[in-house]
C-alpha positions as a Markdown table, in Angstrom:
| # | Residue | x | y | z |
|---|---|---|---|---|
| 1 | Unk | -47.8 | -25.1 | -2.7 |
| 2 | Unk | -49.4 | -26.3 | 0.6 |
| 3 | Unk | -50.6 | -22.7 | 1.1 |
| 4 | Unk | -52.3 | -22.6 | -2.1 |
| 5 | Unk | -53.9 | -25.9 | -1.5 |
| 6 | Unk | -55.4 | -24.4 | 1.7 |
| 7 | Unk | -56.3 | -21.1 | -0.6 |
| 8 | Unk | -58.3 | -23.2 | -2.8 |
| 9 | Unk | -60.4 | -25.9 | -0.9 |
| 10 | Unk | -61.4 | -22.5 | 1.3 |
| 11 | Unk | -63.7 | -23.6 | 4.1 |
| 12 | Unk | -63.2 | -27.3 | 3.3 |
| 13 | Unk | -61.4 | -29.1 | 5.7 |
| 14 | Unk | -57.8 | -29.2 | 4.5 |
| 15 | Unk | -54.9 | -32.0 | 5.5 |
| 16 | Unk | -52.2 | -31.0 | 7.5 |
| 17 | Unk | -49.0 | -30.0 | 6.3 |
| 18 | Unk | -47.1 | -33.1 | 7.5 |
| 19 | Unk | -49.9 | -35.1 | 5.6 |
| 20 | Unk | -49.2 | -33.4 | 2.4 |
| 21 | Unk | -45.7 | -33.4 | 2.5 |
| 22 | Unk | -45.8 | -37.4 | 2.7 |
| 23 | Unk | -48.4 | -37.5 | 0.1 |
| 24 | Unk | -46.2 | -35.5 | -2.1 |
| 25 | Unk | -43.4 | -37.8 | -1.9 |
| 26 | Unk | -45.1 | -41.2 | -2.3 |
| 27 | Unk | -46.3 | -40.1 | -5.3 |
| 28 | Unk | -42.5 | -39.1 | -6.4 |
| 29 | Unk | -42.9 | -35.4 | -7.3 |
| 30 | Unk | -40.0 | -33.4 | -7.2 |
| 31 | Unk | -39.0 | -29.9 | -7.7 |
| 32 | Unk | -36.9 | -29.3 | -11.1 |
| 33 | Unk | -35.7 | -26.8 | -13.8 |
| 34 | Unk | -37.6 | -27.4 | -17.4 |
| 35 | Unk | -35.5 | -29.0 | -20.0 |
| 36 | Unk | -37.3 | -27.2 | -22.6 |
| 37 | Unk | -38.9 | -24.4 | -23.3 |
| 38 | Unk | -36.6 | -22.4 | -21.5 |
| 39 | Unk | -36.4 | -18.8 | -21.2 |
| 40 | Unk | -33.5 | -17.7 | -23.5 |
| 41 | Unk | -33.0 | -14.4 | -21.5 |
| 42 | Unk | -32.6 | -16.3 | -18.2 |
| 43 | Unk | -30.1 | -19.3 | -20.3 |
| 44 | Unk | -27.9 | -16.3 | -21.4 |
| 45 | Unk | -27.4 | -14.7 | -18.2 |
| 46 | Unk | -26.6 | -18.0 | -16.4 |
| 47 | Unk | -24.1 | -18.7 | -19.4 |
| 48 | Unk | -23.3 | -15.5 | -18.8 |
| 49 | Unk | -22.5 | -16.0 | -14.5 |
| 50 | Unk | -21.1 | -19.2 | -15.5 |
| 51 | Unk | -18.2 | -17.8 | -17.7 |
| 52 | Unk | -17.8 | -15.2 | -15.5 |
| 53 | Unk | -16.9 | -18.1 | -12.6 |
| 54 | Unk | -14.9 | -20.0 | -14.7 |
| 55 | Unk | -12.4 | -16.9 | -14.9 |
| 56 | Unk | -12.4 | -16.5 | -11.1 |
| 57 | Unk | -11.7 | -19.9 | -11.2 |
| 58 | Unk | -9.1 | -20.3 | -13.4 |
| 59 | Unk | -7.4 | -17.4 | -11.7 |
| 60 | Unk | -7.2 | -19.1 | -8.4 |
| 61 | Unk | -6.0 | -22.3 | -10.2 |
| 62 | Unk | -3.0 | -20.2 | -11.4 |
| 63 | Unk | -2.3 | -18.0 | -7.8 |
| 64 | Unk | -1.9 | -21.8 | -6.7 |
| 65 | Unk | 0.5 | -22.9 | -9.6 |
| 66 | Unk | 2.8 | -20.1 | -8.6 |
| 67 | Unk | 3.0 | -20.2 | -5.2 |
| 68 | Unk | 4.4 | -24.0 | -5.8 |
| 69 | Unk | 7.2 | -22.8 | -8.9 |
| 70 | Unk | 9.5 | -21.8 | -6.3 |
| 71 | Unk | 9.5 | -18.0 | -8.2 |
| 72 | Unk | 9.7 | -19.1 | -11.6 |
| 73 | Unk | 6.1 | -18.2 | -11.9 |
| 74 | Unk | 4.0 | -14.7 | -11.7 |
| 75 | Unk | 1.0 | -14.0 | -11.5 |
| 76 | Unk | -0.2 | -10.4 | -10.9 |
| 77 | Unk | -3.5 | -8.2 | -11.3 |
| 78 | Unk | -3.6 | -4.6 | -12.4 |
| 79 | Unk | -6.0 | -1.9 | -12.4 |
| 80 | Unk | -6.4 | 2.4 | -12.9 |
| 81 | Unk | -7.6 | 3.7 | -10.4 |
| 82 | Unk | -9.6 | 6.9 | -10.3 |
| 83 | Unk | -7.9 | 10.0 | -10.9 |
| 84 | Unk | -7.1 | 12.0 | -8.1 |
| 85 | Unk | -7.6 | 15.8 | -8.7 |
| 86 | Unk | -5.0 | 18.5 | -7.8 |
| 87 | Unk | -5.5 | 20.8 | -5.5 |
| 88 | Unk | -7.9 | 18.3 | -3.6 |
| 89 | Unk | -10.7 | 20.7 | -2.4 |
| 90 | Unk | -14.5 | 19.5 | -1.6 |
| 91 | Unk | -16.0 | 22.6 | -3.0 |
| 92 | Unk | -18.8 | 21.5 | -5.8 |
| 93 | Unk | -18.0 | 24.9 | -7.3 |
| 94 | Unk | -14.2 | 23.4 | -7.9 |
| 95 | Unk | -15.3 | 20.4 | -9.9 |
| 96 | Unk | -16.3 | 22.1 | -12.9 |
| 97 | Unk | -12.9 | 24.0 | -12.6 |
| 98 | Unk | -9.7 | 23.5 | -14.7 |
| 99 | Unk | -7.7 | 20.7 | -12.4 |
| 100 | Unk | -4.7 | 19.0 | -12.8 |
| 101 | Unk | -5.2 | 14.7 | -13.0 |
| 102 | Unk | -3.2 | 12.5 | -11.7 |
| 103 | Unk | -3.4 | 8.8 | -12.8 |
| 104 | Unk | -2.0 | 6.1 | -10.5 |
| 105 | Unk | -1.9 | 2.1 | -12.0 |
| 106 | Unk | -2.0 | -0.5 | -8.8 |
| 107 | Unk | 0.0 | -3.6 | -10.2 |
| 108 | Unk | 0.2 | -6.1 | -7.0 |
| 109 | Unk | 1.6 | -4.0 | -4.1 |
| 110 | Unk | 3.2 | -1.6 | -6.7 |
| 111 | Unk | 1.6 | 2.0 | -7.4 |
| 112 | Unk | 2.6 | 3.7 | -10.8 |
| 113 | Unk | 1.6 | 7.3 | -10.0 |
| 114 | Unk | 2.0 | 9.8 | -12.9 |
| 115 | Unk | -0.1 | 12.8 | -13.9 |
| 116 | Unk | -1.0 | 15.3 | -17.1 |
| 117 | Unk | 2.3 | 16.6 | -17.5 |
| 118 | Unk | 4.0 | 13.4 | -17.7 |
| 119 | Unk | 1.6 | 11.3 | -19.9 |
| 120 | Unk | -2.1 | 10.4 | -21.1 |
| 121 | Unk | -4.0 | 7.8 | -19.4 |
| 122 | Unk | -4.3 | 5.4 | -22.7 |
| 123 | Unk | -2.9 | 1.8 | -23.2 |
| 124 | Unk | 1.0 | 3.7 | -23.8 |
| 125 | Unk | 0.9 | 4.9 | -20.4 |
| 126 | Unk | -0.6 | 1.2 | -19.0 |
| 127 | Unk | 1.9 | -0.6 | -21.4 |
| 128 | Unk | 5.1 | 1.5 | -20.2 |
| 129 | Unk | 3.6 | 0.6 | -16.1 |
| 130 | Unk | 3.4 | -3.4 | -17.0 |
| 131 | Unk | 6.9 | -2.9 | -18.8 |
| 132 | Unk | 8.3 | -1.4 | -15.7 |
| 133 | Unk | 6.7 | -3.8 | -13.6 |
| 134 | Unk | 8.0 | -6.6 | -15.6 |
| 135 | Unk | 11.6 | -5.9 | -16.5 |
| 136 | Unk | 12.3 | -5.3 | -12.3 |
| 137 | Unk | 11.4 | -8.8 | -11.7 |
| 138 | Unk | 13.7 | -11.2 | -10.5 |
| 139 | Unk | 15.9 | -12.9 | -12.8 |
| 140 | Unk | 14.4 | -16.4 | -11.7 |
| 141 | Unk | 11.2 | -15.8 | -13.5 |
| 142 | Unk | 10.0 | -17.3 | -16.3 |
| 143 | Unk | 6.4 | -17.2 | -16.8 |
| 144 | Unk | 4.2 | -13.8 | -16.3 |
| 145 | Unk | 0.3 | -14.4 | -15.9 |
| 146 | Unk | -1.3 | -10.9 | -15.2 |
| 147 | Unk | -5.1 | -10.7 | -14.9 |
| 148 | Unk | -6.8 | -7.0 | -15.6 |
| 149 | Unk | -9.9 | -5.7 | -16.9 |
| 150 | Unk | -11.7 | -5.5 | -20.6 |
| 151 | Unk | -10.9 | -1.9 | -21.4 |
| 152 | Unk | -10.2 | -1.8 | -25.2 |
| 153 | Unk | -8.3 | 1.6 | -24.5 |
| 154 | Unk | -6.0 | 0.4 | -21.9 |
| 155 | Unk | -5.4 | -3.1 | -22.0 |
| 156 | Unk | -7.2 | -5.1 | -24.5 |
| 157 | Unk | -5.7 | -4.0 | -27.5 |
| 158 | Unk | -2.7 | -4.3 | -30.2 |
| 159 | Unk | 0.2 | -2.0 | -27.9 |
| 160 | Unk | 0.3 | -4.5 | -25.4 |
| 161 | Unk | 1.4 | -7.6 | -27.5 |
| 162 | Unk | 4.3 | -5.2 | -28.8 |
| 163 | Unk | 5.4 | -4.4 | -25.3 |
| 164 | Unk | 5.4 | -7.9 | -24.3 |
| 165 | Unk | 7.4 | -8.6 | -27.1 |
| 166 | Unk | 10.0 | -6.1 | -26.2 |
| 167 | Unk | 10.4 | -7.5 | -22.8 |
| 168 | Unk | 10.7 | -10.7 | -24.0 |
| 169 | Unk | 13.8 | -9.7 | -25.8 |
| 170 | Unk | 15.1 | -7.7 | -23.2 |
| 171 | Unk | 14.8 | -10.9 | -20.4 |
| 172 | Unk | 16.5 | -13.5 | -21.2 |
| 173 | Unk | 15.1 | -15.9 | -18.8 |
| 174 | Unk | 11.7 | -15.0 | -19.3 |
| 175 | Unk | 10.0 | -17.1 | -21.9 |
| 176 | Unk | 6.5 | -16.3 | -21.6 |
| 177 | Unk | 3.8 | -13.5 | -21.0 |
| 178 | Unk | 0.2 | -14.6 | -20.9 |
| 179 | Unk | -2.3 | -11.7 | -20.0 |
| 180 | Unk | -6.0 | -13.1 | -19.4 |
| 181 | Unk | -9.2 | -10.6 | -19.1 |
| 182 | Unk | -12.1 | -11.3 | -16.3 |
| 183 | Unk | -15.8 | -11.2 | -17.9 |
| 184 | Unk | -17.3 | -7.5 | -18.0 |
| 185 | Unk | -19.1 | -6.8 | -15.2 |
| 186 | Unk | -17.6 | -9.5 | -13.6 |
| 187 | Unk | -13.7 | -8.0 | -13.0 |
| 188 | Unk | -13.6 | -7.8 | -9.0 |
| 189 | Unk | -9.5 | -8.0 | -8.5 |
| 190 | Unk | -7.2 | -8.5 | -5.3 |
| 191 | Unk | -6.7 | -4.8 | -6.0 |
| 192 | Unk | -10.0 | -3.3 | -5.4 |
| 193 | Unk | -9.4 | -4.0 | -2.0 |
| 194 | Unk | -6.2 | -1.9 | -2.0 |
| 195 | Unk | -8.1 | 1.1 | -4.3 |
| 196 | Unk | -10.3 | 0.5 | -1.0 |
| 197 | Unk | -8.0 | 2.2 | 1.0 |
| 198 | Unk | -6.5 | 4.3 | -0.8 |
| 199 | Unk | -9.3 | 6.3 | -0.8 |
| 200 | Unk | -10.4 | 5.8 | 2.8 |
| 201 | Unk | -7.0 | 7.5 | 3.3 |
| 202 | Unk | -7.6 | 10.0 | 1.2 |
| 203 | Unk | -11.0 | 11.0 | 2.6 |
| 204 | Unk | -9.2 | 10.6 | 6.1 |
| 205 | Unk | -6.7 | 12.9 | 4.8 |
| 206 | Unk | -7.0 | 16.6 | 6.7 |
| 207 | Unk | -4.2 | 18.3 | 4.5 |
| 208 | Unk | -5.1 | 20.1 | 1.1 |
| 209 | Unk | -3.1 | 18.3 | -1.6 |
| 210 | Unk | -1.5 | 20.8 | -3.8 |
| 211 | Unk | 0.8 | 19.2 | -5.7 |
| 212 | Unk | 0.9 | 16.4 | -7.6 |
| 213 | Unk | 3.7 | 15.0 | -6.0 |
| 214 | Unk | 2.0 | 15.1 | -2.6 |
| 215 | Unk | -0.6 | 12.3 | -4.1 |
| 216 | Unk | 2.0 | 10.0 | -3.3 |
| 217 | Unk | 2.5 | 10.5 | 0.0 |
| 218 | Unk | -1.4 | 9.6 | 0.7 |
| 219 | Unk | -1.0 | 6.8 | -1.4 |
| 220 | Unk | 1.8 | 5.2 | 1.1 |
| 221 | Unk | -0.4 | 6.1 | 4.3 |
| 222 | Unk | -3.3 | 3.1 | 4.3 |
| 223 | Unk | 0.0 | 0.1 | 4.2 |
| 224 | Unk | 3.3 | -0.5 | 4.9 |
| 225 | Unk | 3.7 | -2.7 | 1.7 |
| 226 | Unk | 2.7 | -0.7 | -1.3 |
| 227 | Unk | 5.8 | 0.3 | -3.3 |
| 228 | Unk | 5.2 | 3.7 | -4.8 |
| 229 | Unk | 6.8 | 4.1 | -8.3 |
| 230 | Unk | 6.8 | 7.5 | -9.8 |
| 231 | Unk | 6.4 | 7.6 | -14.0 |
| 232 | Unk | 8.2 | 10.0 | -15.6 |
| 233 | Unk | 9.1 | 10.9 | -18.7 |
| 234 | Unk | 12.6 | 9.1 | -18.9 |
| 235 | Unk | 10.7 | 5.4 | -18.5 |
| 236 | Unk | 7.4 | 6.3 | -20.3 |
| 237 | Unk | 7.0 | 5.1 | -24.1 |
| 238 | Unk | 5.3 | 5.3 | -27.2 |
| 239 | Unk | 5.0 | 1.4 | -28.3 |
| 240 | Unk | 2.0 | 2.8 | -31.4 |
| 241 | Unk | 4.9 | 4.1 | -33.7 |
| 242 | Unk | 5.8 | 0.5 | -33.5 |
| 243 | Unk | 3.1 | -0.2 | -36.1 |
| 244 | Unk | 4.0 | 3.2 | -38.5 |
| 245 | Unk | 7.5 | 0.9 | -38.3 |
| 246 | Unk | 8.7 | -2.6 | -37.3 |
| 247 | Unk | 5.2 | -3.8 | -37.2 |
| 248 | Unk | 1.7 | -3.9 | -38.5 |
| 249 | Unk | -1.5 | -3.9 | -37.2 |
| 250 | Unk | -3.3 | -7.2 | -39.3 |
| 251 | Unk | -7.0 | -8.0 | -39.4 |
| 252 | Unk | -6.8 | -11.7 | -40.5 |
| 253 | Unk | -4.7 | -14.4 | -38.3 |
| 254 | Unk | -2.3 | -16.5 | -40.0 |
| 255 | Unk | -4.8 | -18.9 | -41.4 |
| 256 | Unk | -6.1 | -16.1 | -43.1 |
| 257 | Unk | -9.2 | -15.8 | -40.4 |
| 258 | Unk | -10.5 | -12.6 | -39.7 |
| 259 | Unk | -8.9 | -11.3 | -36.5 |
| 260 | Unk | -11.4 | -10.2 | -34.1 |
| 261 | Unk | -8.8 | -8.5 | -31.9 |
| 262 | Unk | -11.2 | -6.3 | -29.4 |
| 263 | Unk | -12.7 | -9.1 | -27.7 |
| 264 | Unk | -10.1 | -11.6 | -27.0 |
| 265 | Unk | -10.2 | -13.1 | -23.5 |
| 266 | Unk | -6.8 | -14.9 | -23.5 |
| 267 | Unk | -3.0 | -13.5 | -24.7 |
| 268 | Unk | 0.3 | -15.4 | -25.4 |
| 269 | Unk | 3.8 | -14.0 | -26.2 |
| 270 | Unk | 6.5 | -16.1 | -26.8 |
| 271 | Unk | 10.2 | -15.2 | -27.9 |
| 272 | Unk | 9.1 | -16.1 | -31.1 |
| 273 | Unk | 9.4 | -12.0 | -32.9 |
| 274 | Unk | 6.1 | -10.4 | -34.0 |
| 275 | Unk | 4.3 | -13.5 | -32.7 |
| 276 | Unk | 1.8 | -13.6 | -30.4 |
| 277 | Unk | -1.4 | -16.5 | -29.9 |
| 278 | Unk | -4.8 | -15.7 | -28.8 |
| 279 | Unk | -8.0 | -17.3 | -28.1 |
| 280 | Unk | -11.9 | -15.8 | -27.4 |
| 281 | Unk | -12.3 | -17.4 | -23.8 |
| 282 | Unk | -9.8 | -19.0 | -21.3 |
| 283 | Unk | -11.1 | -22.6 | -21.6 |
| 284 | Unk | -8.0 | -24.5 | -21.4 |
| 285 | Unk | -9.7 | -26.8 | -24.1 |
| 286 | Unk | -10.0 | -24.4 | -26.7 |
| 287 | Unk | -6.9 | -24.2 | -28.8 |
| 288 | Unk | -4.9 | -20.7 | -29.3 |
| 289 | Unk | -4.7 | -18.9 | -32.6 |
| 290 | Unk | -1.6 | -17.2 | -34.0 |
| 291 | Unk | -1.5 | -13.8 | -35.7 |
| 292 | Unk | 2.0 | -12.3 | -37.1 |
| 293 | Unk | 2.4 | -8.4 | -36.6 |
| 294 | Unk | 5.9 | -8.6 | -38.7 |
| 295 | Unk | 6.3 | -6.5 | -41.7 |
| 296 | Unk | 7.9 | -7.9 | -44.8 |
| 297 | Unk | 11.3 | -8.1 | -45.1 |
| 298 | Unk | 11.6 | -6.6 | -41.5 |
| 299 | Unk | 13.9 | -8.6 | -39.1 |
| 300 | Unk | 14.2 | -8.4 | -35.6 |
| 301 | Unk | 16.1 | -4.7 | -34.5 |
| 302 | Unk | 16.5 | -4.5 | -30.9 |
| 303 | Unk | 17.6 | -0.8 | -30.9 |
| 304 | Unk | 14.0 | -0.4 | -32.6 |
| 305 | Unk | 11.6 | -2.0 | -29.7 |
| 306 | Unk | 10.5 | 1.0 | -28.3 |
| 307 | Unk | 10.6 | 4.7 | -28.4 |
| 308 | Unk | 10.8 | 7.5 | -25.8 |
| 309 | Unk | 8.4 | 9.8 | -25.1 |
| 310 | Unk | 9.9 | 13.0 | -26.0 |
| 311 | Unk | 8.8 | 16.8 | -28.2 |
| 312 | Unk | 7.2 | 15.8 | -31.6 |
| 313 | Unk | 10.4 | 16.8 | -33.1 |
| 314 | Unk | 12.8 | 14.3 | -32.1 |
| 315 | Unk | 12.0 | 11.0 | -30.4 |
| 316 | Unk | 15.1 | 9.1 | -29.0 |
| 317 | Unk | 15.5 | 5.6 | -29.7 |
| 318 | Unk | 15.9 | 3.6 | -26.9 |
């Protein structure tokens, strides 16, 4: 502002800066935001920023609330990350070229590494990971918080309520699954770091990988403390013939509410069977819904909870 005041008495003799400043501040004028009038482009993306810190937030709040349960509670973030082709080769000609994928899941410290012949790279495959993850744990836990991305094919969707709800059954100590989503756009996690150097190893790498199985081995180079965890066919499921079964995939809550079920932020699972509670943000205020994936006349069957992945033909209950 000074400068401008200089611009515009132009050969008049102007006061000096420390002689504005005072007069400025006599007069109490202050720098502020407008109450009104706003810009509703700029309010929305500062809405926007401002959710997206209140998930970081709440986050940390519950890294801190397990690290004083003694182990009781979990919390855990999860992510895909990039596929990694097979054979490896830096040829641009090779790109374009029929590869084989291979998909690896980073849950904490724990790698899930599978590839094309083994499974897909959809919410099945992510569900059957989380399941693994989750029925190693330790017997003393009994509350899982995991924290992942938005991705409607992978994990914001109906398979993994039914998976939780398996587990749940399964784990007798554990009472409760809660999976909360970060903000698109906004879904940094502890394991971006670890995806970091994964593929600094990689690039570091002067072998040719040639086999899928070999993808492992670079995965364990960048730290001693990632756990790789081969998926193969014997612990990977199809949890989506759940719904042709046991279950059904509703569109209205149970107050009859339409049930907007691709952009949840917050999940719930409980012991209570076809149950599970949601809510659209993760404001601790806001209360959860409830929405019942039971079929009538359908009671709880634990040899029905999930099914192998086997031929088309014949799929072996687990």
């Amino acid at each position: 502002m000074y400068e401008l005041y200089k611009q515009k008495l132009n050969s008049e003799n102007p006061v000096s800066k420390s002689v504005y400043r005072r007069e400025f501040l006599d007069h109490n004028l202050k720098f502020k935001k407008p109450r009104v009038d706003t810009c509703k482009t700029c309010d929305s993306f500062n809405y926007h920023q401002d959710i997206a810190d209140c998930h970081y937030e709440y986050k940390r709040r519950d890294k801190e609330m397990a690290a004083n349960a003694e182990g009781m509670i979990v919390v855990a973030v999860c992510d895909l990350q990039q596929c990694l082709p097979t054979p490896d080769l830096t040829s641009s000609i090779s790109f374009y070229k029929r590869k084989l994928w291979t998909s690896e899941l980073l849950q904490e410290n724990f790698c899930y590494v599978w590839y094309e012949g083994i499974a897909q790279r959809g919410s099945n495959e992510i569900a059957s990971c989380l399941m693994k993850f989750l029925m190693d744990l330790s017997e003393s836990v009994e509350c899982v918080i995991i924290y992942s991305n938005t991705s409607s094919g992978q994990n914001r969707n109906m398979i993994l309520p039914l998976m939780y709800n398996t587990v749940l059954q399964r784990k007798e100590i554990l009472m409760e699954i809660r999976h909360k989503y970060l903000v698109p756009g906004h879904t940094h996690l502890e394991c971006d770091v670890d995806h970091a150097l994964i593929e600094r190893a990689r690039k570091s790498h002067n072998g040719t990988v040639v086999v899928p199985q070999y993808w492992m081995m670079v995965v364990r180079m960048p730290a001693k403390h990632f756990t790789v965890i081969p998926m193969g066919q014997i612990n990977s499921f199809s949890f989506s013939i759940l719904l042709k079964d046991i279950f059904v995939n509703r569109t209205v809550d149970t107050e009859n509410t339409s049930f907007l079920g691709a952009v949840f932020f917050g999940l719930q699972i409980t012991k209570d069977y076809g149950i599970f509670q949601f809510k659209y943000s993760l404001n601790i205020k806001e209360p959860f819904g409830s929405c019942s994936v039971r079929r009538k006349g359908r009671q709880s069957d634990e040899s029905s909870h999930c099914v192998r992945y086997a031929s088309e033909d014949s799929k072996e209950e687990m």
